[in-house]
One Martini backbone bead per residue (centre of mass of N, CA, C, O) as a GRO file, in nm:
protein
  399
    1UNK     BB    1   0.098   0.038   0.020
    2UNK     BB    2   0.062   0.378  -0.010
    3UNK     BB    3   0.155   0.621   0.211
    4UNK     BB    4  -0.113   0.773   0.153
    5UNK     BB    5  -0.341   0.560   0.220
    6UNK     BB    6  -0.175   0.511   0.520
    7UNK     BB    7  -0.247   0.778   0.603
    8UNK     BB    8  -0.564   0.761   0.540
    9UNK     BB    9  -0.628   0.531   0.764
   10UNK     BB   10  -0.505   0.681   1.005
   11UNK     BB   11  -0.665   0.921   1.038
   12UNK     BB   12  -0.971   0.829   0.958
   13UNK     BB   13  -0.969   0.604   1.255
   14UNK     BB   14  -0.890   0.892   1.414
   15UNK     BB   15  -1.129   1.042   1.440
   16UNK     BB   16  -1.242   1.379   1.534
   17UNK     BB   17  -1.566   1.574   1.587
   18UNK     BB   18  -1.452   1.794   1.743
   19UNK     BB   19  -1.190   1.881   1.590
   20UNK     BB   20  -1.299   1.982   1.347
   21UNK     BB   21  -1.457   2.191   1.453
   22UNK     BB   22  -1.284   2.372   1.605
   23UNK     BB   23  -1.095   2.419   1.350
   24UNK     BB   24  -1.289   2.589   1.209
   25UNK     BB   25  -1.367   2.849   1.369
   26UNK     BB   26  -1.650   2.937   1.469
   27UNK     BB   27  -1.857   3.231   1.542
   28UNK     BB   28  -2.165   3.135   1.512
   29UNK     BB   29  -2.108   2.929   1.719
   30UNK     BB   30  -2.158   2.709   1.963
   31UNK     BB   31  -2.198   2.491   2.198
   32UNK     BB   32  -2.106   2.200   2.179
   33UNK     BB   33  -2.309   1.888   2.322
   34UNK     BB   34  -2.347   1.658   2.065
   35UNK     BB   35  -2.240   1.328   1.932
   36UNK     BB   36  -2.427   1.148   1.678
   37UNK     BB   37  -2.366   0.943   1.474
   38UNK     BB   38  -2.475   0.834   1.069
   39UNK     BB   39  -2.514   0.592   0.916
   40UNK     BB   40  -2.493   0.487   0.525
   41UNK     BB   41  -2.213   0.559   0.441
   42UNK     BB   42  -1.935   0.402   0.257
   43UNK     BB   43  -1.688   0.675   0.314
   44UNK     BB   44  -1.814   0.901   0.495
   45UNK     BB   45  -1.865   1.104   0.767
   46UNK     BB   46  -2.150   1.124   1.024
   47UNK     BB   47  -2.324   1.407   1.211
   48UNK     BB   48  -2.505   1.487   1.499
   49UNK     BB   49  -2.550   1.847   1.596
   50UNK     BB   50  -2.543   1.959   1.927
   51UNK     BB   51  -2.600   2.331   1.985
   52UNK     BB   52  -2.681   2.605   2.159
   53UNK     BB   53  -2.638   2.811   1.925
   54UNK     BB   54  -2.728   3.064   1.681
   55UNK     BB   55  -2.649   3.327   1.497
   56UNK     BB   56  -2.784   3.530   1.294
   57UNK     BB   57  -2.598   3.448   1.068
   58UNK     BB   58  -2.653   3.153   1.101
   59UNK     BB   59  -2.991   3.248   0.997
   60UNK     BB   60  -3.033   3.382   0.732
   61UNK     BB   61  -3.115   3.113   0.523
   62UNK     BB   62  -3.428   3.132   0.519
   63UNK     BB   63  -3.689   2.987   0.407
   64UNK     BB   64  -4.002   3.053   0.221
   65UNK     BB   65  -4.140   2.833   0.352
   66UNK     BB   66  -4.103   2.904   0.654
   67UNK     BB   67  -4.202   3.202   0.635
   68UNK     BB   68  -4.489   3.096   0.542
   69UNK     BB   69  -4.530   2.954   0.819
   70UNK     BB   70  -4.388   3.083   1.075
   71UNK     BB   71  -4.107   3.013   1.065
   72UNK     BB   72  -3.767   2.963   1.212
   73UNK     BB   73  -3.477   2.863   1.238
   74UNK     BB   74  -3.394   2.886   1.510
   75UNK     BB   75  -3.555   2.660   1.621
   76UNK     BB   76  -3.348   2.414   1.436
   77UNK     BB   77  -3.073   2.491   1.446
   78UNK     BB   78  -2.888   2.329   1.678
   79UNK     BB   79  -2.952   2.095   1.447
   80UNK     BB   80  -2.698   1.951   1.299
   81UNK     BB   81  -2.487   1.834   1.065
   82UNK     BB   82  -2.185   1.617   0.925
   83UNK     BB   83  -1.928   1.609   0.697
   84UNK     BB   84  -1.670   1.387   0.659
   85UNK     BB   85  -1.381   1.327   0.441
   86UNK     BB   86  -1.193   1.070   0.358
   87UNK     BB   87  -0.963   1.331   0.313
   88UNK     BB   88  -0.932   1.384   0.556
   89UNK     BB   89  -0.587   1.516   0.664
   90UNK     BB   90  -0.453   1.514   0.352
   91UNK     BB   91  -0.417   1.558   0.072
   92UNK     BB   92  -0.461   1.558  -0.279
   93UNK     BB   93  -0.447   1.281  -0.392
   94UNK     BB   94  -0.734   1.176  -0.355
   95UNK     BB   95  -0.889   1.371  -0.543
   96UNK     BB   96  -0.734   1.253  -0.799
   97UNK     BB   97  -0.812   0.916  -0.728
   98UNK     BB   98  -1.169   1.042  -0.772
   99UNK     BB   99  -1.238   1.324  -0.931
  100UNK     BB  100  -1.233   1.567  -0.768
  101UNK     BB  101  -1.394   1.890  -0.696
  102UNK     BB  102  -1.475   2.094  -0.453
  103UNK     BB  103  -1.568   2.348  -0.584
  104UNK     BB  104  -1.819   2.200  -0.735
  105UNK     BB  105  -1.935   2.140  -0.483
  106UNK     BB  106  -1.962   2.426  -0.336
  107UNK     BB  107  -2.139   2.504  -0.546
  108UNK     BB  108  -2.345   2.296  -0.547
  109UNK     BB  109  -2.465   2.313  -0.246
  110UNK     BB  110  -2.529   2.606  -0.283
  111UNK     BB  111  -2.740   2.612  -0.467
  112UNK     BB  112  -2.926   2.387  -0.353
  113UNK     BB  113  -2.992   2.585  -0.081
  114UNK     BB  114  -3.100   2.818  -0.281
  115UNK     BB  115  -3.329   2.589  -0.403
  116UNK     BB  116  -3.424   2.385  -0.180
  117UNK     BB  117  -3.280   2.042  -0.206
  118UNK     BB  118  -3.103   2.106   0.018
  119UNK     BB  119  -2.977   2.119   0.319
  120UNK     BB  120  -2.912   2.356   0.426
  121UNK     BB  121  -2.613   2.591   0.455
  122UNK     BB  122  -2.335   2.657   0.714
  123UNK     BB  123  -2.109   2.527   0.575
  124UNK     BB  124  -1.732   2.514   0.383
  125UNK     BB  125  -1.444   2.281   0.384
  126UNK     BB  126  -1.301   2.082   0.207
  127UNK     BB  127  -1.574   1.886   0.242
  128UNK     BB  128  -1.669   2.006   0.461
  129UNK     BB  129  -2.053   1.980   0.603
  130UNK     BB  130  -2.238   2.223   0.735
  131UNK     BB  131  -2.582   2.155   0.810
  132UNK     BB  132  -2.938   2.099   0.851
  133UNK     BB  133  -3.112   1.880   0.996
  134UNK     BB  134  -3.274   1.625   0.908
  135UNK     BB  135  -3.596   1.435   0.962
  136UNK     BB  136  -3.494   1.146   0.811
  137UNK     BB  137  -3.481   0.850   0.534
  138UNK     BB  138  -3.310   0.692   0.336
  139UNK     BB  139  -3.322   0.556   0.079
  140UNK     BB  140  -3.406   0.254  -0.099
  141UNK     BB  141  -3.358  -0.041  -0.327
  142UNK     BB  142  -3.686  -0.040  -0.282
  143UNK     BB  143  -3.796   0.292  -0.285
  144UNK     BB  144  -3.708   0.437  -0.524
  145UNK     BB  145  -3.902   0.385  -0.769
  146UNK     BB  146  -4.139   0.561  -0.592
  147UNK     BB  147  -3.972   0.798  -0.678
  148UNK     BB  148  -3.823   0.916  -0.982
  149UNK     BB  149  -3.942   1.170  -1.032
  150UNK     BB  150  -3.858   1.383  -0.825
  151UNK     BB  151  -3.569   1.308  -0.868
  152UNK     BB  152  -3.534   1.394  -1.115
  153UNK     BB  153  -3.633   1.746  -1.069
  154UNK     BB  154  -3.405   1.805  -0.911
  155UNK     BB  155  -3.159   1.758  -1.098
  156UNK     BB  156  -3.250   1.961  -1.319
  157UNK     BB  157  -3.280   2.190  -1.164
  158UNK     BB  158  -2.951   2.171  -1.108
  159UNK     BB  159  -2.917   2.222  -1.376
  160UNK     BB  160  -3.075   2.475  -1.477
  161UNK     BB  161  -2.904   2.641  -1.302
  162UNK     BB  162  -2.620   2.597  -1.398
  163UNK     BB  163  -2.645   2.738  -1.630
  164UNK     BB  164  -2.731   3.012  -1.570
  165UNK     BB  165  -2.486   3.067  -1.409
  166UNK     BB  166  -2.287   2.930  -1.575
  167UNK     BB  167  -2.048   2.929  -1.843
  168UNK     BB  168  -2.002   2.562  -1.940
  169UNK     BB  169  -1.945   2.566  -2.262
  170UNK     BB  170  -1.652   2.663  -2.221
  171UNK     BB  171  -1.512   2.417  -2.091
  172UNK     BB  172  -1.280   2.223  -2.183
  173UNK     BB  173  -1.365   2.001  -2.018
  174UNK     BB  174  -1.528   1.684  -1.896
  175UNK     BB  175  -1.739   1.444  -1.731
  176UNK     BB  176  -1.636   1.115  -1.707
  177UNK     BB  177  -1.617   0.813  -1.570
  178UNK     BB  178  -1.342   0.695  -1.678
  179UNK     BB  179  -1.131   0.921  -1.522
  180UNK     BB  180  -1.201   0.763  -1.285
  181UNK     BB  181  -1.137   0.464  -1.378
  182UNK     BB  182  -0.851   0.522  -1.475
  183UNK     BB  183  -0.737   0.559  -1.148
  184UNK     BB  184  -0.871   0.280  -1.043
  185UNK     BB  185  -0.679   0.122  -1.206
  186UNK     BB  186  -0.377   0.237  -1.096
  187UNK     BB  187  -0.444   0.144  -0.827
  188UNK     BB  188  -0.509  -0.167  -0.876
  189UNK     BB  189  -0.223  -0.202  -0.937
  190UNK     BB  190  -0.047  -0.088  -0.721
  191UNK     BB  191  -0.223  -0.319  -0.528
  192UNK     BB  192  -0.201  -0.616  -0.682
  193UNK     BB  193  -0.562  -0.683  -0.867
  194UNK     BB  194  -0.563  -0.763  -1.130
  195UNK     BB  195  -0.645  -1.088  -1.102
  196UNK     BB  196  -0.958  -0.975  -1.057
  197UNK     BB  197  -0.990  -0.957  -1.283
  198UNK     BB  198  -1.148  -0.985  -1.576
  199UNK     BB  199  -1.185  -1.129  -1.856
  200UNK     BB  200  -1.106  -0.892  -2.096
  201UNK     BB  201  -1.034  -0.618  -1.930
  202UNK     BB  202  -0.887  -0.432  -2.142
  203UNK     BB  203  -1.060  -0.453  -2.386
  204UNK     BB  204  -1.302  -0.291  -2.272
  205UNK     BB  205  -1.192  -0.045  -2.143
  206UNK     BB  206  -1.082   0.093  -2.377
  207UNK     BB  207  -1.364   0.149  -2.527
  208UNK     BB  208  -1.449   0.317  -2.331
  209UNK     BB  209  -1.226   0.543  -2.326
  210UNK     BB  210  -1.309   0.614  -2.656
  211UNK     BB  211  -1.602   0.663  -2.633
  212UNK     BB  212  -1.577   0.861  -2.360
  213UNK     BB  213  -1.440   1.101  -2.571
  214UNK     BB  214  -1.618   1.112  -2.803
  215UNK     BB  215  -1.846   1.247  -2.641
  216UNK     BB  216  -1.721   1.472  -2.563
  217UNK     BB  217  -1.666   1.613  -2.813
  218UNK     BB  218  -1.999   1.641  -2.881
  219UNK     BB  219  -2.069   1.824  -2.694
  220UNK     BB  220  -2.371   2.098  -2.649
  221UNK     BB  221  -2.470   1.999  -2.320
  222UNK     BB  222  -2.432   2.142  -2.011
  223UNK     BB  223  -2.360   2.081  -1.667
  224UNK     BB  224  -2.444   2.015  -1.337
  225UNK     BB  225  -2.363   1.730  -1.172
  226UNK     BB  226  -2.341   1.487  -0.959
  227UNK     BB  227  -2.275   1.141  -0.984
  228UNK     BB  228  -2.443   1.027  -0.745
  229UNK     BB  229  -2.752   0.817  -0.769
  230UNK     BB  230  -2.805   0.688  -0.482
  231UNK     BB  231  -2.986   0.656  -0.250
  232UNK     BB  232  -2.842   0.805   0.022
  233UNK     BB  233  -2.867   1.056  -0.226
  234UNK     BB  234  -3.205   1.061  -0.038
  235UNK     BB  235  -3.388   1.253   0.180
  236UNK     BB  236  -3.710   1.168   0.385
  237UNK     BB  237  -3.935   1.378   0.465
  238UNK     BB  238  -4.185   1.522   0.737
  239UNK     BB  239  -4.368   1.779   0.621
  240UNK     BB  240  -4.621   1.906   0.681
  241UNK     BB  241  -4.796   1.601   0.624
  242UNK     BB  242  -4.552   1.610   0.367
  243UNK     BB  243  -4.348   1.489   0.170
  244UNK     BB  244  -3.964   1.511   0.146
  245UNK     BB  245  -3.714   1.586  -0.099
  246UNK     BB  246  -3.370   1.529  -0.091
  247UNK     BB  247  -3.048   1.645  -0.209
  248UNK     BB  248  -2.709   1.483  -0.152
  249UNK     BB  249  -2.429   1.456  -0.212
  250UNK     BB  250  -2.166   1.625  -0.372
  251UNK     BB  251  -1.873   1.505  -0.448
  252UNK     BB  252  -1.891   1.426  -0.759
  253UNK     BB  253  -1.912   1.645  -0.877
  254UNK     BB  254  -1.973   1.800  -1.226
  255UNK     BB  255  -1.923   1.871  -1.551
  256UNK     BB  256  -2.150   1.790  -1.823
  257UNK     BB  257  -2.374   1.583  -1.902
  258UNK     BB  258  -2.710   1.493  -1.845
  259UNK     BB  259  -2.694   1.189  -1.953
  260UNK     BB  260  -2.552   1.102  -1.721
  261UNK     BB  261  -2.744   1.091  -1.474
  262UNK     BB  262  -2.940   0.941  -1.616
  263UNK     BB  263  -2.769   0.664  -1.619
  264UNK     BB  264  -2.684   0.665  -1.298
  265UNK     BB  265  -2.962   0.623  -1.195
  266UNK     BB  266  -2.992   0.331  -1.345
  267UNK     BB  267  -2.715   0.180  -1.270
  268UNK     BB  268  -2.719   0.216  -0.951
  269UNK     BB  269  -3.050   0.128  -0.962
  270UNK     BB  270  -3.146  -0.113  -1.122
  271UNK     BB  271  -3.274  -0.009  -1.393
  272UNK     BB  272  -3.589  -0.169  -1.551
  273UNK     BB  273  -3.781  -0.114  -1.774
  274UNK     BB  274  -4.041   0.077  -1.674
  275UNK     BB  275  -3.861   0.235  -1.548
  276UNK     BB  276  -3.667   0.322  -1.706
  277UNK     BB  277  -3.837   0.435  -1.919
  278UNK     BB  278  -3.949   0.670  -1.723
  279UNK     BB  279  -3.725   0.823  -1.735
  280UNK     BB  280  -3.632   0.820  -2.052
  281UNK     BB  281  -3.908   1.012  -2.092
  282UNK     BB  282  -3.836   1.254  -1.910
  283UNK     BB  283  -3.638   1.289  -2.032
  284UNK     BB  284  -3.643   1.369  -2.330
  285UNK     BB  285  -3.862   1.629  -2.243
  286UNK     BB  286  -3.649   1.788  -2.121
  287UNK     BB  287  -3.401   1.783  -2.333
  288UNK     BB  288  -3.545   1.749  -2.666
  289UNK     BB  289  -3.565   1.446  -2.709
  290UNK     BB  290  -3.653   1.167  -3.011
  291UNK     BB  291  -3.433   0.893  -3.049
  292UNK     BB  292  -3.502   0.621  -2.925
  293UNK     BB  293  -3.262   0.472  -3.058
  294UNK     BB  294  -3.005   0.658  -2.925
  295UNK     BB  295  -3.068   0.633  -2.672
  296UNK     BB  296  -3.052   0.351  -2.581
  297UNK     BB  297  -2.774   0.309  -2.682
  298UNK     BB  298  -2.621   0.529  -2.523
  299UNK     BB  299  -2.732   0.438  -2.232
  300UNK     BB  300  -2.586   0.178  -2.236
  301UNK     BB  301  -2.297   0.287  -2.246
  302UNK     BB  302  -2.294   0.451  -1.980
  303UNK     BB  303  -2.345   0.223  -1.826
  304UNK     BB  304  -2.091   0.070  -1.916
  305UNK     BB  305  -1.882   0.302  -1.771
  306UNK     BB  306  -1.984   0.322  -1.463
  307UNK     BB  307  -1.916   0.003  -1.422
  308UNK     BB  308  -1.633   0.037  -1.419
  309UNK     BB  309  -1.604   0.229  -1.197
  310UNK     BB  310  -1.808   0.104  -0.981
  311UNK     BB  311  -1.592  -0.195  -0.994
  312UNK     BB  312  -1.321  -0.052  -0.913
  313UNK     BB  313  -1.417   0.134  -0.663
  314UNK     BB  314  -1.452  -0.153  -0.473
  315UNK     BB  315  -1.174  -0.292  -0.538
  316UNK     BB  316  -1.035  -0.077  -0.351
  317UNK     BB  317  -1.170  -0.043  -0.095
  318UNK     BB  318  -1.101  -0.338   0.007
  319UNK     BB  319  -0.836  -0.198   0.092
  320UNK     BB  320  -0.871   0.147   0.188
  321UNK     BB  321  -1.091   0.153   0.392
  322UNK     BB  322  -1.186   0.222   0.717
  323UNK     BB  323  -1.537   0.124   0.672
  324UNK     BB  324  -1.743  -0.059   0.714
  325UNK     BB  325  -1.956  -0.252   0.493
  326UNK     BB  326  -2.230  -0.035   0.553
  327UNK     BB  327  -2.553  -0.046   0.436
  328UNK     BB  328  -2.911   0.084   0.406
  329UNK     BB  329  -2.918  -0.008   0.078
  330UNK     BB  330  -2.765  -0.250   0.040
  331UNK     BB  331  -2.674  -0.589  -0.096
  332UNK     BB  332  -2.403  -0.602   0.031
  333UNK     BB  333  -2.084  -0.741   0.204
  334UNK     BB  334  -1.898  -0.605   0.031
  335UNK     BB  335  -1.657  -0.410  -0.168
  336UNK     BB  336  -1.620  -0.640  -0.373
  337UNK     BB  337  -1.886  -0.714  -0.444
  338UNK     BB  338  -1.967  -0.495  -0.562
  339UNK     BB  339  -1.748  -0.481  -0.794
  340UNK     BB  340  -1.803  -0.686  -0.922
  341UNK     BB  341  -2.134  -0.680  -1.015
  342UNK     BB  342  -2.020  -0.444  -1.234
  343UNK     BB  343  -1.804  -0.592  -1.399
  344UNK     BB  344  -1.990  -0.834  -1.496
  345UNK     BB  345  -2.176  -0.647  -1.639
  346UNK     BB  346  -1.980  -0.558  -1.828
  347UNK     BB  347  -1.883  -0.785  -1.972
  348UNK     BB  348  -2.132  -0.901  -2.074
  349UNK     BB  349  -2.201  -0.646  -2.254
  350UNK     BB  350  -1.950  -0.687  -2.425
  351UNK     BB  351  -1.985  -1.020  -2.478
  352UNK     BB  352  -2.214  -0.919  -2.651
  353UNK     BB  353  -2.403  -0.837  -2.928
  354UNK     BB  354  -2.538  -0.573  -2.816
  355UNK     BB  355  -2.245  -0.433  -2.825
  356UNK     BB  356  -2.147  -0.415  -3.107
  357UNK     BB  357  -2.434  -0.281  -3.229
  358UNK     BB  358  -2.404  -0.025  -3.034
  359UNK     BB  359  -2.117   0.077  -3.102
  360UNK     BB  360  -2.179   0.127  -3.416
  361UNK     BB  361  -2.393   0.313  -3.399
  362UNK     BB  362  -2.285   0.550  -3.230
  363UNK     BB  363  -2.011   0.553  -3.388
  364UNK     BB  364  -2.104   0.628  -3.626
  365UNK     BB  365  -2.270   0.917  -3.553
  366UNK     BB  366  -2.060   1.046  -3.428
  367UNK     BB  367  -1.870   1.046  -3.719
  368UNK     BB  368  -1.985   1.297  -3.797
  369UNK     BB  369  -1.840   1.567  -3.900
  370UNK     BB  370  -2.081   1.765  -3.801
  371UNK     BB  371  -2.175   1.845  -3.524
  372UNK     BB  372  -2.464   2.006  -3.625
  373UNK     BB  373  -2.568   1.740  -3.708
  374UNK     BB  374  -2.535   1.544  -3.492
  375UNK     BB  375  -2.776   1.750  -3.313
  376UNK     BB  376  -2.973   1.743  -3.557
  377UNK     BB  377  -3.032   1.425  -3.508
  378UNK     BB  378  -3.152   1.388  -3.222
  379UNK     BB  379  -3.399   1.548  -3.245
  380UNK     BB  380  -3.519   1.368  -3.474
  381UNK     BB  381  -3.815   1.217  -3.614
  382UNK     BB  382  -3.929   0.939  -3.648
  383UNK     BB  383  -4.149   0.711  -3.742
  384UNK     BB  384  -4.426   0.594  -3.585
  385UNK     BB  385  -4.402   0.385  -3.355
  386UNK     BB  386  -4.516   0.168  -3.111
  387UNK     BB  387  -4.594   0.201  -2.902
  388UNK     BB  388  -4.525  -0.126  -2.724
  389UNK     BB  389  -4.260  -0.171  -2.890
  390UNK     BB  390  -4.099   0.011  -2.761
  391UNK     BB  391  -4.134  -0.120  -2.495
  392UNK     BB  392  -4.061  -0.361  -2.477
  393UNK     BB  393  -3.765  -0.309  -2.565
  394UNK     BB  394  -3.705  -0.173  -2.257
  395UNK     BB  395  -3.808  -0.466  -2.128
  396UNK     BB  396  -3.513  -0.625  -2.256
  397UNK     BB  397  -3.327  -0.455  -2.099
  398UNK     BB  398  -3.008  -0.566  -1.947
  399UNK     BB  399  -2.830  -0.270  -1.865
   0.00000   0.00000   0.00000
């Protein structure tokens, strides 16, 4: 293991979450009276924090929906959440080693605190996150299902508040899951773990980091991704008497394809057939896209990359995570069995023929000369078919 990682397990393994905050330095925060850790995370800690008091400054961003029922942050301000990351107490390597960027992170987060669609954002330094704690419940691989319409629209809100914001367009990079999946390679290497990998799987990952630099190259419409949508980021509370959902871990936060967010949200919570269908009929209406063959065989590929990503991380993780595999939402032992789990579906569609036609049809499509025809191709209407035939079509998808 390199000494990074060694220290990387040392810090984090005796992390103390009262020294963290003391380090903060807050002045407009009272005296911590309680810490009491909160479970569900893979890799970062969390913990909900009681103090004794928070002065006026630090309940400036009273949401207008409290406003309108006539209550006050200040009523529910001492019980704050505290999310502490990974690489707390590190250098810069972790960072690099996960393709994080803490500035999108803190952009992505500060929008949505102004959004309301996740909970206050009261602090935030370098991956620290000292937020308002929501009393509700992550989401699990059971009932994520029946949340899918409003999860699309935090996602979307998120993505169009971020065009309006900033101008993405110009971004020189752009995020895919390869560039994160190519480091997390780097690392199973170093780690002498290449032996766990499967059959095959150098020549079909060459395959996925050239088809996804290839979509980077025509990419003409950029947003701030999440990037993370398992259930566990997202929050199910009981407001006024009715439920209320949020999206928070914007860790993975990144600017690139709107249509990554949507393939992430298929491919790690195991959408197939009808659910599917659902996701992809909401983005499609929402994008302006109606090519619903070049949809279904593109979704295929981003999620054939994903998994790339998410079983490669799993496989180092088994090496050097401080937390042991506990998760409220996972179905899964141990973070080798999570990254195998991945890896097979990846390989699996790679060695199918489904694989061979889906890469041939949106390769030809992509290597099309003038970008501005490839992008009004993607618009273009087919011939009427029949929506149950298109839906069959969607219920026998496999990946």
């Amino acid at each position: 293991m390199s000494f990074f990682l060694c220290l990387f397990v040392v810090v984090f393994a005796n992390l103390d979450p009262t020294a963290v905050l003391t380090s903060l330095n807050l002045p407009n925060f009272g005296e911590v009276q309680s810490i009491e850790p909160i479970s569900g995370s893979l890799s970062d800690r969390n913990f909900k924090v009681l103090v004794s008091s928070l002065s006026k400054e630090s309940q400036c961003s009273e949401s207008s929906e409290a406003k309108s029922n006539g209550q006050s942050c200040a009523a529910n301000a001492p019980l704050l959440s505290l999310r502490v990351p990974s690489d707390y107490g590190t250098d810069a390597s972790y960072e690099k080693i996960h393709g994080l960027h803490r500035r999108w992170e803190e952009k992505a987060i500060s929008l949505a605190s102004k959004l309301e669609i996740t909970p206050l954002l009261h602090h935030y330094n370098k991956g620290i996150v000292l937020s308002q704690n929501v009393n509700g419940k992550s989401l699990t691989s059971e009932n994520i299902v029946n949340y899918l319409s409003p999860i699309l629209k935090l996602v979307f809100e998120l993505h169009d508040a971020s065009k309006k914001k900033w101008k993405l367009k110009k971004l020189k990079t752009t995020f895919t899951p390869m560039k994160r999946a190519s480091s997390y390679f780097d690392q199973i290497k170093s780690l002498g773990l290449t032996e766990k990998l499967p059959k095959n799987f150098k020549s079909a990952f060459k395959s996925a980091v050239s088809l996804t630099k290839t979509f980077s190259k025509i990419l003409t419409n950029r947003a701030l991704l999440h990037g993370n949508l398992v259930p566990s980021s997202f929050i199910l509370s009981e407001e006024n008497n009715s439920e209320r959902l949020y999206v928070r871990d914007f860790e993975f936060t990144n600017a690139g394809d709107p249509w990554w967010d949507v393939a992430n949200l298929c491919a790690l919570n195991g959408l197939y057939g009808n659910e599917q269908f659902r996701v992809l009929e909401m983005a499609m209406k929402h994008l302006g896209e109606t090519r619903k063959d070049l949809v279904i065989k593109r979704n295929k590929l981003m999620k054939w990359s994903i998994y790339f990503s998410e079983g490669l991380w799993g496989l180092m993780q088994e090496q050097v995570a401080t937390l042991p595999f506990k998760s409220e939402w996972s179905k899964f032992k141990s973070f080798e069995e999570y990254g195998m789990y991945f890896l097979e579906k990846a390989m699996s569609y790679y060695t199918s023929g489904r694989f061979k036609s889906d890469f041939m049809t949106v390769s030809k499509f992509l290597k099309r000369k003038k970008p501005g025809k490839r992008a009004e191709m993607w618009q273009n209407v087919r011939p009427v078919q029949d929506p149950n035939a298109i839906k069959d079509k969607w219920k026998q998808e496999m990946i």
